[in-house]
C-alpha positions in Angstrom: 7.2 164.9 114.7 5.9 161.6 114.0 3.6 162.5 117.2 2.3 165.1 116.4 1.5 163.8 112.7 0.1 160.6 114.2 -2.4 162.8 116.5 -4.0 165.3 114.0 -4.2 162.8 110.6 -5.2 159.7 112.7 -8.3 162.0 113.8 -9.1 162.7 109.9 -8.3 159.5 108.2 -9.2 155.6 109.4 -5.5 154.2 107.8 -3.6 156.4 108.5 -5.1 155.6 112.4 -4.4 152.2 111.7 -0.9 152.8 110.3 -0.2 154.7 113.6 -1.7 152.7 115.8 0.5 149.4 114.0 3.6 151.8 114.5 3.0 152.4 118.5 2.0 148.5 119.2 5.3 147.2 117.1 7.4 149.9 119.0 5.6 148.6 122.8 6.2 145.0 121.5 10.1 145.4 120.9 10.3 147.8 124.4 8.5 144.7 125.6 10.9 142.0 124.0 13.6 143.6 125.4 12.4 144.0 129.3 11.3 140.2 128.7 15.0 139.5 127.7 16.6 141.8 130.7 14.0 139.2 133.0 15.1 136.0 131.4 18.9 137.1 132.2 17.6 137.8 136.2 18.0 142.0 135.5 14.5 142.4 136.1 12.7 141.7 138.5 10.6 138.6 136.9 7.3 139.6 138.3 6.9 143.0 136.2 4.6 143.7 133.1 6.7 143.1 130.1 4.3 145.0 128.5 3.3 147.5 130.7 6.9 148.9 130.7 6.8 148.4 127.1 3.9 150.9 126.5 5.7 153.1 129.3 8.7 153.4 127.6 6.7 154.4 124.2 5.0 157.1 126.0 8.0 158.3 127.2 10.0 158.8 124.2 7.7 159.8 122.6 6.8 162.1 124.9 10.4 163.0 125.2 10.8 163.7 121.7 7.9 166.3 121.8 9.3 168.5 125.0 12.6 168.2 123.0 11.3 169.4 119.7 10.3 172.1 121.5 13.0 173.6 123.0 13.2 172.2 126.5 16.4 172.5 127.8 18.8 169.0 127.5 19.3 168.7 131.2 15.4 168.6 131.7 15.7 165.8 129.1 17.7 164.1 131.0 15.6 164.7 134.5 13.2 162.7 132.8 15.3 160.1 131.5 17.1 159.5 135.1 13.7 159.6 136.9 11.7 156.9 134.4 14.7 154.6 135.3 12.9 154.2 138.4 10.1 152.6 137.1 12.4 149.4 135.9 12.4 147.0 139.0 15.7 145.8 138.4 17.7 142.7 140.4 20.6 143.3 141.9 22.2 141.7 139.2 20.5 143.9 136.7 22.3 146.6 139.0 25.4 145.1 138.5 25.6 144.9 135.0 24.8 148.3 135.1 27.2 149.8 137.1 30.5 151.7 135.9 33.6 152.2 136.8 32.1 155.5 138.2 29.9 153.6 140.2 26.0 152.7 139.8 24.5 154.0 136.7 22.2 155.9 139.4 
């Protein structure tokens, strides 16, 4: 919802552009804090864009939030989910930390 707001008032009014536009940066920055904090603990690989995967991950969800407003079906959902996983270069350790008693998260 807050998508689909943010696309067709940002186009008819400056602040309300400039209150979305606030919104998306201070969501990539906390996505971003948080890759930044997995790297500092060796779960990520230390060479990736902090903010790169920050702006991913806001495109994403939001994204995700759309098709599931929409009806798409959960499983789809979490398709997605699984597959964007695959864009976080995580360490071994990272790996780790993420496993279960199932196994690896993947």
């Amino acid at each position: 919802m807050f998508t689909k707001a943010a696309v067709e008032l940002s186009a008819q009014d400056d602040q309300v552009a400039s209150t979305v536009a606030a919104a998306f940066e201070s969501m990539q920055t906390h996505y971003g804090a948080c890759i930044a904090d997995a790297q500092a603990a060796g779960e990520i690989d230390a060479a990736a864009d902090a903010g790169s995967l920050g702006a991913f991950f806001v495109a994403l969800i939001e994204g995700m939030s759309t098709l599931g407003g929409s009806g798409v079906p959960r499983a789809t959902l979490l398709d997605i989910g699984l597959t964007s996983m695959a864009a976080i270069p995580i360490t071994e350790l990272g790996r780790e930390h993420l496993g279960t008693d199932d196994g690896d998260w993947t």
